[in-house]
KEVEX-116620 format. One record per residue (C-alpha): residue number from 0; x negated, y, z. Coordinates in Angstrom, 3 decimals, m for minus. Last residue first. Layout:
NUM, X, Y, Z
...
***
This chain:
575, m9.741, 23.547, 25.506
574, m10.772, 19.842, 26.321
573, m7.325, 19.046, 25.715
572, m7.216, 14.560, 26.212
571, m5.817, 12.698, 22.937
570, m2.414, 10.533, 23.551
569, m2.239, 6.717, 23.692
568, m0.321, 6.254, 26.815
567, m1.846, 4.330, 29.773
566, 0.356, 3.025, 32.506
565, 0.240, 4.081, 36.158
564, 3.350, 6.589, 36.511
563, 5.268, 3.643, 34.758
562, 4.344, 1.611, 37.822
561, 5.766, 4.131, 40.473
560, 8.405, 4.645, 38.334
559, 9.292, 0.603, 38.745
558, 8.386, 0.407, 42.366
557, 10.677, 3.307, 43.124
556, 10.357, 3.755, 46.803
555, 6.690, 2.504, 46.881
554, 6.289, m0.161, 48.605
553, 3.123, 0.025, 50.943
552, m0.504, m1.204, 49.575
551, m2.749, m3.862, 49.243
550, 0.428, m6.294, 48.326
549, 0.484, m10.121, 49.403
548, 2.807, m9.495, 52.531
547, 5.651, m11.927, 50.584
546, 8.322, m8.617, 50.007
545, 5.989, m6.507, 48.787
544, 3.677, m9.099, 46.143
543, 7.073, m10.228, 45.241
542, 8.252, m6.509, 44.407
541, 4.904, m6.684, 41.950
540, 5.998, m9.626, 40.258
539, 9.662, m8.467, 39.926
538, 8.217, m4.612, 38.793
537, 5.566, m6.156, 36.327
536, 8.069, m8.179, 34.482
535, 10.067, m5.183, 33.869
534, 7.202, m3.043, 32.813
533, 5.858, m5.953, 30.384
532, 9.649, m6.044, 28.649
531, 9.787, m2.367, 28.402
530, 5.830, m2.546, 26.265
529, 7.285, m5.575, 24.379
528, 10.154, m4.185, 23.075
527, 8.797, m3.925, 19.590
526, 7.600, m7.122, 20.225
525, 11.380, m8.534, 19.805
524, 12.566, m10.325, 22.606
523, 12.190, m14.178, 22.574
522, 13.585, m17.377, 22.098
521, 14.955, m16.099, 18.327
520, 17.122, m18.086, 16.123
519, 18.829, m15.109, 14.585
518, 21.823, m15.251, 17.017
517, 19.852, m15.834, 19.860
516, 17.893, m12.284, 19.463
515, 21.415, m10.781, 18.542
514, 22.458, m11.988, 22.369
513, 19.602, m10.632, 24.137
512, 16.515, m12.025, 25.049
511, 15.526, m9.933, 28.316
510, 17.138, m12.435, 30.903
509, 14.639, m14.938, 29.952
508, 11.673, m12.892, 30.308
507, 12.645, m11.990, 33.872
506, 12.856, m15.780, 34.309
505, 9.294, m16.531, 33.412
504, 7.986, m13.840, 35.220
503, 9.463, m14.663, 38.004
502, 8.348, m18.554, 37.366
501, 4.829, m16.712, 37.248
500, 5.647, m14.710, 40.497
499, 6.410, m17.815, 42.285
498, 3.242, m19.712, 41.233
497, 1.531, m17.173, 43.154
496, m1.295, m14.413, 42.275
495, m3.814, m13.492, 44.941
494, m4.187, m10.203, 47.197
493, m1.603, m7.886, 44.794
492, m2.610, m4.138, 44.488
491, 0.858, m3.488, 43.690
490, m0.166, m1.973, 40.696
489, m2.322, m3.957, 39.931
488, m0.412, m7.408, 40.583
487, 1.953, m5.784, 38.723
486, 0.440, m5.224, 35.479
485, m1.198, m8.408, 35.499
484, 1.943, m9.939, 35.246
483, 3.246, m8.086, 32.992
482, 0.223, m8.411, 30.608
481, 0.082, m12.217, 31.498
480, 3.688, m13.067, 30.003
479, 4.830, m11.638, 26.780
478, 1.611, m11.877, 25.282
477, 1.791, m15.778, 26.308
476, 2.924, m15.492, 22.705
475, 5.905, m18.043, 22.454
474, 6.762, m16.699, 18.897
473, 10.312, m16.826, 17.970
472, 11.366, m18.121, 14.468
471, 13.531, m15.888, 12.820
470, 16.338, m17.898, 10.955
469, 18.032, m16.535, 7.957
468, 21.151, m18.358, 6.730
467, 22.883, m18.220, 3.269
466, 20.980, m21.281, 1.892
465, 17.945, m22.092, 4.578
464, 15.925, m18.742, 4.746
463, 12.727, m18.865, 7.560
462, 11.500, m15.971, 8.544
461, 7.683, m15.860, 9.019
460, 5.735, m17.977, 11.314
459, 3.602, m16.336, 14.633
458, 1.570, m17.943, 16.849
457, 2.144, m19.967, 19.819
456, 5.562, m21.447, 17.840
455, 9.185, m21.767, 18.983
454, 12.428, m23.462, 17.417
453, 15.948, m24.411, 18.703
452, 16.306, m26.674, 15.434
451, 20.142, m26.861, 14.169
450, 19.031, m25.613, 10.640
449, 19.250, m28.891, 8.647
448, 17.233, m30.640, 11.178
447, 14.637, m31.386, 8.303
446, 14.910, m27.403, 7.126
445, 14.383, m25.740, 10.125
444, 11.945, m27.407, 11.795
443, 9.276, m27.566, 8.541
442, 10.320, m24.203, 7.863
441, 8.850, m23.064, 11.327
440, 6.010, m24.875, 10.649
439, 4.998, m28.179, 12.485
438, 2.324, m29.128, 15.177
437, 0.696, m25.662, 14.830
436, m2.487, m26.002, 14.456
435, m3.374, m23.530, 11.749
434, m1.066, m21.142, 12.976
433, m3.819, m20.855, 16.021
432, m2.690, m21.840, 18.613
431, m0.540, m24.729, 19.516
430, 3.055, m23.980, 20.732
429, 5.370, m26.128, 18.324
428, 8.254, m25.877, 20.676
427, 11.276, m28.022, 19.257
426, 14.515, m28.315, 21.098
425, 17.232, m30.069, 19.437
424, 20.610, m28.945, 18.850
423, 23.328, m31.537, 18.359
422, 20.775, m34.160, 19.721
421, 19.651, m37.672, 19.324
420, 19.656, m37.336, 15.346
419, 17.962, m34.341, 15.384
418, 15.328, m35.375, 17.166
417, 14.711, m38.522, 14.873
416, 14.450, m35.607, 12.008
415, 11.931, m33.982, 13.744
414, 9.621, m37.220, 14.359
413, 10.292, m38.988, 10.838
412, 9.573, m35.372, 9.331
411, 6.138, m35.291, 11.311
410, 5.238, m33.188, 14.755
409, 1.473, m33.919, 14.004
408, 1.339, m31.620, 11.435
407, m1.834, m30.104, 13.254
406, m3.820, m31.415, 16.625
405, m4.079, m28.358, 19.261
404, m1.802, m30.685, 21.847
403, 0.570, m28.554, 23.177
402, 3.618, m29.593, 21.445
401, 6.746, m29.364, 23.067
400, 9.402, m31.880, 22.448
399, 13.156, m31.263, 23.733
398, 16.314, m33.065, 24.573
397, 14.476, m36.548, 25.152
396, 15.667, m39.331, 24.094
395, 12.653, m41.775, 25.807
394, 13.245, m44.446, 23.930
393, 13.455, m42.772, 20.258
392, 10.920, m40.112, 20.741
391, 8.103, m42.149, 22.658
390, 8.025, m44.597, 18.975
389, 8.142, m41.159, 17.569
388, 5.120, m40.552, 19.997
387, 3.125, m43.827, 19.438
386, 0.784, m44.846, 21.849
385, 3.212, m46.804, 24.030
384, 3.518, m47.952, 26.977
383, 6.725, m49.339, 29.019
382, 7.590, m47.371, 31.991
381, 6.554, m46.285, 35.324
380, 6.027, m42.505, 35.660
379, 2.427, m40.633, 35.384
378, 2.878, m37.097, 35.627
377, 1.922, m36.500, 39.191
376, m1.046, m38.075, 37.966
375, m1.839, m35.508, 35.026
374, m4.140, m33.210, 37.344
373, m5.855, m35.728, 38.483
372, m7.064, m37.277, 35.237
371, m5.877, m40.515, 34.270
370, m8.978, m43.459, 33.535
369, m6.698, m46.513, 33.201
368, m2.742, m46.989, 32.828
367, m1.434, m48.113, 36.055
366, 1.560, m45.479, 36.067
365, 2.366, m44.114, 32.525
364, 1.043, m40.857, 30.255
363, 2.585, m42.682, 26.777
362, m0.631, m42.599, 24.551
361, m4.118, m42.443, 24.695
360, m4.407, m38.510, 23.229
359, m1.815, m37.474, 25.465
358, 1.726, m38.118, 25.362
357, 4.053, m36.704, 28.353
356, 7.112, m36.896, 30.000
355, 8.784, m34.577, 31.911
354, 11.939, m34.992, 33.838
353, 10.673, m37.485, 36.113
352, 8.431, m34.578, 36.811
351, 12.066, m33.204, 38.728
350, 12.787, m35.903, 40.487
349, 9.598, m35.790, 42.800
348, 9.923, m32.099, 42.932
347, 12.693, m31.943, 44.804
346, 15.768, m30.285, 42.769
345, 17.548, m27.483, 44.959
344, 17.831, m25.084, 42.081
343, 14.569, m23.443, 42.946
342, 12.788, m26.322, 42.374
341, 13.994, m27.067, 39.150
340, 12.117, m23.882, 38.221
339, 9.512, m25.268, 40.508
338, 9.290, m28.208, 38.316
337, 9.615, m26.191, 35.103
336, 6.063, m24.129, 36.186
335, 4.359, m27.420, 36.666
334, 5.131, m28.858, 33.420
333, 4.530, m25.528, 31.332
332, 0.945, m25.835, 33.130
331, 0.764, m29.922, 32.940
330, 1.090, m29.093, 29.111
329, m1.221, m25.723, 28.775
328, m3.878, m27.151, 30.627
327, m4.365, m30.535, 29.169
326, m1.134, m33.178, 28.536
325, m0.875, m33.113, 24.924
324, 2.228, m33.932, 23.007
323, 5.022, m33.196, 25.992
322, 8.678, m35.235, 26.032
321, 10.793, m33.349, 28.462
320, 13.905, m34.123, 29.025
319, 16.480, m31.365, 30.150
318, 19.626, m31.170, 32.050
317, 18.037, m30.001, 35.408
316, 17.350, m26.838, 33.076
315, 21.358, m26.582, 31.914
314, 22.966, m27.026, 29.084
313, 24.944, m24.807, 26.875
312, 23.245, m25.548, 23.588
311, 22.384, m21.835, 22.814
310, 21.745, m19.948, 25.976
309, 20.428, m22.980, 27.715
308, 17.404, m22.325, 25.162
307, 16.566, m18.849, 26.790
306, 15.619, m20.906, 29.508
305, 13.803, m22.849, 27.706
304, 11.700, m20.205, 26.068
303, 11.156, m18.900, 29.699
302, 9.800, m21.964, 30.541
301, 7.399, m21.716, 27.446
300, 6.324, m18.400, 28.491
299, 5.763, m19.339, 32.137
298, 3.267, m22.402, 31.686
297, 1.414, m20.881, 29.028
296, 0.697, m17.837, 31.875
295, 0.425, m20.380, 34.176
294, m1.913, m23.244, 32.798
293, m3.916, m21.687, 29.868
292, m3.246, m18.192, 31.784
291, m5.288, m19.058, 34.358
290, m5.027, m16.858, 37.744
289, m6.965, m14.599, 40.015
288, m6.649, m12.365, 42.805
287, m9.261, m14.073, 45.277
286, m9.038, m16.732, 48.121
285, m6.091, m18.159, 47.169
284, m6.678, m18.720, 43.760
283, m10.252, m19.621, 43.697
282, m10.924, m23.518, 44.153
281, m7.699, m24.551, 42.578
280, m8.282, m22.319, 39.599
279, m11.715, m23.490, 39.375
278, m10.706, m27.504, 39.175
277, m7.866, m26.705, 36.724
276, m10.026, m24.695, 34.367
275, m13.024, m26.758, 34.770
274, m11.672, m30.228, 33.841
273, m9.588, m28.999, 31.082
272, m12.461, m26.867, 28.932
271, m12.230, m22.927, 30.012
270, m10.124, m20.794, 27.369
269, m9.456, m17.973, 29.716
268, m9.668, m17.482, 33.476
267, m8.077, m14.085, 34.217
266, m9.758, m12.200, 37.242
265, m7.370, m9.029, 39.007
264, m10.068, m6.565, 40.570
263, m9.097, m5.440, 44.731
262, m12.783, m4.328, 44.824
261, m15.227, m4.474, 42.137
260, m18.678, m4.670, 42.706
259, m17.160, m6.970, 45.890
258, m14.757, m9.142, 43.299
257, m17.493, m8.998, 40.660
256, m20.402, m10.399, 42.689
255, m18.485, m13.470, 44.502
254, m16.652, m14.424, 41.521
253, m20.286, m14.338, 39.704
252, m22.221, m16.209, 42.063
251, m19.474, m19.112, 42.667
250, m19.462, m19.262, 38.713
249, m23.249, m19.448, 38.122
248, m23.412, m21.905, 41.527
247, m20.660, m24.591, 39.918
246, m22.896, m24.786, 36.624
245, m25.612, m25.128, 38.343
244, m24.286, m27.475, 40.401
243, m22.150, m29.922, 37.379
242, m22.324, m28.709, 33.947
241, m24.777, m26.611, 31.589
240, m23.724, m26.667, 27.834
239, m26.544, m27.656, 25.299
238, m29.410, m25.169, 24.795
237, m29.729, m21.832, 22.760
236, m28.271, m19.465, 24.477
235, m25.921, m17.347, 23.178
234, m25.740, m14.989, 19.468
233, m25.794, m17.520, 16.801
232, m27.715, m16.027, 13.690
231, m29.915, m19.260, 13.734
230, m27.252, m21.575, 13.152
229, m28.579, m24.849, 14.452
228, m27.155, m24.406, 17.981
227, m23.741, m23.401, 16.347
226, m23.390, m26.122, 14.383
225, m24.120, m27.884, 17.066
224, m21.548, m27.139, 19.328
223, m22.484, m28.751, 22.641
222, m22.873, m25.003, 23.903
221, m24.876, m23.113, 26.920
220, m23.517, m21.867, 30.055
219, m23.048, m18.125, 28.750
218, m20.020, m16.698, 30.942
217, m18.223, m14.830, 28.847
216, m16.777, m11.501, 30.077
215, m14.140, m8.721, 29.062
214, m13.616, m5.705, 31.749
213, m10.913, m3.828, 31.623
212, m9.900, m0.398, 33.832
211, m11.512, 1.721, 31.136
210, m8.531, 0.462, 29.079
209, m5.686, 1.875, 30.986
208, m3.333, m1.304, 31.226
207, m0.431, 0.136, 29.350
206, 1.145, m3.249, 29.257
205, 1.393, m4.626, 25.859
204, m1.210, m2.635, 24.583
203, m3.753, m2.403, 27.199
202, m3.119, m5.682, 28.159
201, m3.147, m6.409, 24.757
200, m6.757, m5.154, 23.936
199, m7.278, m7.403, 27.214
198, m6.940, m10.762, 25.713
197, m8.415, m9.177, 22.336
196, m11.418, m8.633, 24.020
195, m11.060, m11.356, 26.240
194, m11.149, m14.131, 23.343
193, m13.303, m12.373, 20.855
192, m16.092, m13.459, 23.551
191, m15.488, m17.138, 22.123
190, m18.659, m16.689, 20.135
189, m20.473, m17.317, 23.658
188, m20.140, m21.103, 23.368
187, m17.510, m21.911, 20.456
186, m16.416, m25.102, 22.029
185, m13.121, m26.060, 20.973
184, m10.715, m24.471, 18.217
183, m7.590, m25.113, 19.791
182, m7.760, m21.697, 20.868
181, m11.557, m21.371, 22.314
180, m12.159, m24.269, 24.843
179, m15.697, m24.120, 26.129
178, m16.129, m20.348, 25.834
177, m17.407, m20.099, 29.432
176, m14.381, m17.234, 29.810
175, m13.960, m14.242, 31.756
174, m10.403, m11.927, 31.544
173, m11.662, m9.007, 34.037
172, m8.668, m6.504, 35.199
171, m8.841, m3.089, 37.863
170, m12.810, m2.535, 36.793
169, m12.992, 0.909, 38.314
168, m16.556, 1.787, 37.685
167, m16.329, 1.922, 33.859
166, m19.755, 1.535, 32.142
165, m21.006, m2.091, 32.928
164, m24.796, m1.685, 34.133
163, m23.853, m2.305, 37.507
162, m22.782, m5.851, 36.867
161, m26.236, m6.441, 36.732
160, m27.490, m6.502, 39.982
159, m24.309, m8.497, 41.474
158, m25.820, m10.946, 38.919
157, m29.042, m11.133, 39.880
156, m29.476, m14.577, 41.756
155, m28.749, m16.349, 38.200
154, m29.002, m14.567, 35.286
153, m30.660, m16.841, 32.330
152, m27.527, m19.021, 33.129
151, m25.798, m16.086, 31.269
150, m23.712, m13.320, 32.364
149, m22.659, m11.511, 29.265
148, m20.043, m8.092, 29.527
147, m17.731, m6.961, 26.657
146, m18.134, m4.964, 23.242
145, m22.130, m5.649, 21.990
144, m22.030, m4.035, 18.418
143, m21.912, m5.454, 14.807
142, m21.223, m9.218, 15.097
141, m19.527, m10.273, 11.926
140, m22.003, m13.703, 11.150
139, m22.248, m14.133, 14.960
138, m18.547, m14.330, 15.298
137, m17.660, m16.598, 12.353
136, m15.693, m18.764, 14.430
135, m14.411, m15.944, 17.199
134, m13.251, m14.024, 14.293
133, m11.451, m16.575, 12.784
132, m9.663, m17.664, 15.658
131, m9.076, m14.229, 16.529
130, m6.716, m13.730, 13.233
129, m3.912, m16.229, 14.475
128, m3.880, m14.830, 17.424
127, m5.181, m11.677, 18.730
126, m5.770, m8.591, 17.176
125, m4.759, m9.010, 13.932
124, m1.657, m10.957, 14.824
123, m0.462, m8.286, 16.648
122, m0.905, m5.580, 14.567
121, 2.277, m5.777, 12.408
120, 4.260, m6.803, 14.991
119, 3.023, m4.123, 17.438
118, 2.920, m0.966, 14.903
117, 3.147, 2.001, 17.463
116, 1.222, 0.336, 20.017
115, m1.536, m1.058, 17.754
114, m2.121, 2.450, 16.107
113, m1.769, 4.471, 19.088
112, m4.307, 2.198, 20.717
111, m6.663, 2.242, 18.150
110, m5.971, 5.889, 18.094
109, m7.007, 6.436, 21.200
108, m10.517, 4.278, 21.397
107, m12.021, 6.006, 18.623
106, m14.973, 4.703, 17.780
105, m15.763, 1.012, 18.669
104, m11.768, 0.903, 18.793
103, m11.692, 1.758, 15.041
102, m14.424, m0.680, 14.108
101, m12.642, m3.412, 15.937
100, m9.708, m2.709, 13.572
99, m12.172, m2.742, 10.682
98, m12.993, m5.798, 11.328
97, m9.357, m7.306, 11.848
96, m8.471, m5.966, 9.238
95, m11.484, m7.767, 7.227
94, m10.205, m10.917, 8.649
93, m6.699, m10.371, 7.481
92, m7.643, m10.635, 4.407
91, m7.790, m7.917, 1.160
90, m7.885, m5.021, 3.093
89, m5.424, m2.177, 1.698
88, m2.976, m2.762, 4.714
87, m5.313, m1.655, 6.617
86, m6.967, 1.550, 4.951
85, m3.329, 2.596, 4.841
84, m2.320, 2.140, 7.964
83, m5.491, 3.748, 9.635
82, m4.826, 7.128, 7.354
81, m1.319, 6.898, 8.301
80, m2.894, 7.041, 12.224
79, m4.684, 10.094, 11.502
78, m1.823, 11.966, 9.962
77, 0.101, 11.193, 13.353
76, m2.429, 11.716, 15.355
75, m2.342, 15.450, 13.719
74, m5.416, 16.560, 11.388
73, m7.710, 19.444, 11.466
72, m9.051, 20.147, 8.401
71, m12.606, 21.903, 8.545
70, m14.955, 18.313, 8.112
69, m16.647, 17.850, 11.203
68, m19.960, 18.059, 12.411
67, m20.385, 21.619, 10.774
66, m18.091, 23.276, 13.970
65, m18.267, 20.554, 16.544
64, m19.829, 22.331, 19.622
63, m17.203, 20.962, 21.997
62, m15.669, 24.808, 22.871
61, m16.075, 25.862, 19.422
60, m14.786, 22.519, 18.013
59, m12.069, 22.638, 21.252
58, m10.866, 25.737, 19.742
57, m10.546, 24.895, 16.133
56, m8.233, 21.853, 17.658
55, m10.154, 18.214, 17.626
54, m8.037, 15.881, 15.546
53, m10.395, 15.274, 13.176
52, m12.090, 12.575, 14.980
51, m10.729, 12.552, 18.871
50, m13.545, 11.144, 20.611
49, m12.892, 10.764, 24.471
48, m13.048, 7.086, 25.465
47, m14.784, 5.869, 21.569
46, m17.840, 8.205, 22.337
45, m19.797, 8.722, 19.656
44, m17.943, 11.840, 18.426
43, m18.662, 13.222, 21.826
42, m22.386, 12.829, 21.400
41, m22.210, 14.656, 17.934
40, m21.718, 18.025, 19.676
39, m20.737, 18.523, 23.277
38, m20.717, 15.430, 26.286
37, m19.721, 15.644, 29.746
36, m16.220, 15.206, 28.796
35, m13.827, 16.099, 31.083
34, m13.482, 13.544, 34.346
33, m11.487, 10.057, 33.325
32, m8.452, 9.086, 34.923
31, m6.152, 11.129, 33.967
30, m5.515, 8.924, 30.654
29, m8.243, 11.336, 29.395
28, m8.308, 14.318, 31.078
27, m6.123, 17.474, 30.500
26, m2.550, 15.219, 29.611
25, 0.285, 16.687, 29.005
24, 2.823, 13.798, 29.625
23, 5.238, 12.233, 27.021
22, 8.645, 12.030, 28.099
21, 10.089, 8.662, 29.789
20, 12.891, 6.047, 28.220
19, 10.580, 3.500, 28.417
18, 11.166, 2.216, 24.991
17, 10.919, 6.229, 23.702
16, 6.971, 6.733, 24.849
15, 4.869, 5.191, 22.364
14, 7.186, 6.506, 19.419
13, 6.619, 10.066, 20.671
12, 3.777, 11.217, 18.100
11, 5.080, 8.928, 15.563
10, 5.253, 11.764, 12.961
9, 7.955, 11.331, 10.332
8, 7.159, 9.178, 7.553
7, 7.473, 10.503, 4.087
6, 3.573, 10.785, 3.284
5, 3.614, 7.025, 3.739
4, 3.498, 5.913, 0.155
3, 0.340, 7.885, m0.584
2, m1.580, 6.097, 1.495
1, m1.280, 3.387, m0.542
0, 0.000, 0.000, 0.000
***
């Protein structure tokens, strides 16, 4: 498209601030938050927090010392941001928008954020999933400038040390990774650092989290990707991943060091292999702020899509029958999360895993079957084996399948269609990241239950038209979940994150899809809403935090002003 084409759009300058219902507020410092530029001349232009481009007034280029640095038009962000648009959509892949995306935040923080805000479903998928993947794969081929923090085996007994070299004092938010399970991807060693930075882009974007208050990390133990070793562009250590003590000590040393460098901070685990991720969040979560969103934030997004599935086929949670493909973090997550959603209707727990069933990569998850993990024996129920899922399908009759399993196609025609011959409407999550892995396509569910699927993917799938009907897949982005939450466990300066505000969350969610969502086949709101839905999520978490003791700080009277006062807008600082 070219630029052109967009000269009939009215400004956006408000568009930011009309789902919250609030004006736009004159700011003098950036996001108040940061102190007026130090910086005059070409040393503001070089900094992404506070450069403007050619939106600087004539008086702040006297007043900056920009006169001569900068060409003599002075341009609205709304002028600026068609220019973005239209240098987008003119890239021929999605990879190269995504490059020149991160090119825009390396320089002009604002407008990034502008940009992404005001064009969410569009941008989405750019920043994050399906287009991270990629990134994160040929990440030391497209590396151009260090974005993020490294802590490296190399740094034992000096990490507290260096953590003082990252910019931004008032780290509120770190998403840290080892890189050992990127997407469905695998082990991408440090090239999985796109993973936080885009984790975190959307906490900005999804949730207003100022970004000087995030801090991306990847813990560099090594890799057992070869390709990677052998590649001599690759940007991490060069060895074989570290397990076991050292391992253990890199991790203690570096929870210890951020949480007193940084006070109060909220720590996402992202993307760790199965074994670590459930053994770390068990060892942290009550004894810092911290939570995986693998396992809870997965957990809560796919609840919520069931929830929102009662909507349609008139049944009820304690109804369901879960049949899972792939039981890792994401699986026994969602698992976990609908157990204390069954929970809360006066189900005990022991009946309510013997609504979920699960297939892992040796079959039918039963009692006495060798070599479970401990996080799936709660899972294990006595029954016949099988390694077969459609096999699983037809004696088990369950009411929905969720795949979480990161293997493609693997939700077949015989498997869907057997589905739809057990159920009126049949429940069919697809939830493996990226597109690429998805289990089946959104057509794929449509058209072989002749459009009765109740459909979700992890990543997004366009429309879907079967004869006179258009059905909108929804996307089960955890997007809709961790930026909330993390929103108000900030605010509320929360002491440790609970299972109870993730089913919260989960349920807030729910009540959010409205009735034209169902009616086009959507689970979930539109992403256009996305900054409202994050604010509303963030008030029940953050009025759990208040009633349970877990909150740093008093109630506020208004705990959803209170966390609107907090959130970032995109809108350029007056330096004169």
């Amino acid at each position: 498209m070219k630029l052109g084409e967009f000269r009939h759009l009215k400004s956006l300058q408000g568009d930011v601030f009309s789902e919250l219902g609030i004006r736009p507020p004159r700011i003098t410092n950036v996001n108040d938050q940061s102190p007026p530029s130090p910086y005059r001349g070409v040393k503001i232009l070089h900094d992404p927090v506070r450069n403007k481009g050619t939106a600087y007034t004539d008086a702040e280029r006297d007043y900056l010392k920009l006169r001569g640095l900068l060409p003599p038009r002075v341009h609205s962000p709304a002028e600026q941001e068609l220019r973005v648009l239209g240098n987008i959509r003119e890239k021929p892949t999605d990879l190269e928008r995504y490059l020149y995306l991160v090119s825009l935040q390396d320089r002009n923080e604002t407008l990034f954020y502008r940009v992404i805000m005001n064009n969410i479903e569009e941008m989405m998928p750019l920043i994050y999933t399906p287009t991270v993947g990629k990134a994160c794969q040929e990440f030391q081929h497209i590396f151009r400038q260090s974005r993020g923090f490294y802590v490296s085996l190399q740094d034992r007994g000096k990490v507290k040390e260096i953590l003082q070299n990252w910019p931004h004092k008032d780290a509120r938010i770190i998403v840290v990774t080892d890189g050992e399970r990127i997407l469905g991807l695998g082990d991408l060693g440090a090239d999985g650092m796109g993973i936080p930075i885009g984790k975190l882009a959307l906490y900005t974007a999804c949730a207003g989290i100022p970004p000087t208050h995030c801090m991306p990390v990847m813990l560099d133990v090594g890799t057992n990707n070869e390709a990677l070793l052998n590649d001599p562009l690759y940007n991490g250590l060069e060895r074989h991943r570290k397990r076991g003590e050292e391992y253990d000590e890199l991790v203690e040393e570096f929870i210890t060091a951020a949480t007193e460098t940084f006070p109060g901070v909220l720590i996402q685990l992202e993307d760790f292999g199965n074994t670590n991720a459930f053994r770390l969040l068990d060892k942290y979560r009550d004894r810092v702020c911290l939570f995986d969103d693998d396992i809870q934030g997965t957990g809560a997004v796919a609840v919520a899509g069931l929830i929102a599935s009662m909507r349609i086929t008139g049944g009820s949670l304690a109804e369901q029958k879960i049949l899972f493909l792939g039981a890792g973090e994401a699986g026994i997550g969602t698992a976990d999360v609908f157990v204390a959603a069954l929970a809360e209707e006066g189900i005990p727990a022991n009946q309510a895993r013997e609504r979920c069933w699960f297939v892992d990569t040796k079959g039918l998850l039963v009692s006495g079957r060798d070599g479970i993990a401990d996080h799936k024996v709660p899972y294990a129920h006595e029954h016949e084996y099988t390694n077969d899922f459609l096999e699983a399908v037809k004696i088990l009759e369950p009411t929905a399948i969720l795949g979480l399993s990161g293997q493609p196609q693997t939700f077949t025609k015989d498997i869907v269609e057997a589905m739809a011959e057990i159920n009126e409407r049949p429940i069919i999550f697809a939830l493996s990241n990226p597109t690429s892995k998805a289990e089946c396509t959104a057509e794929q569910a449509y058209s072989w239950t002749d459009g009765r699927a109740i459909f979700a993917s992890g990543s997004p799938f366009d429309p879907v038209k079967l004869g006179n009907e258009t059905y909108v897949p929804g996307q089960g982005n955890n997007a809709y979940i961790f930026p909330g939450v993390g929103l108000g466990a900030i605010v509320s300066r929360a002491r440790v994150i609970t299972d109870e505000m993730f089913l919260a969350a989960a349920r807030s969610l729910a009540r959010q899809v409205t009735e034209a969502d169902l009616e086009r086949g959507r689970l979930y709101p539109s992403l256009t809403r996305i900054r409202k839905v994050s604010a509303l999520i963030a008030h029940d978490v953050a009025k759990l935090a208040y009633d349970n003791g877990l909150a740093g700080k008093e109630q506020p009277e208004d705990i959803l002003a209170d966390i609107h006062e907090y959130m970032y807008q995109p809108v350029y600082p007056h330096y004169a």
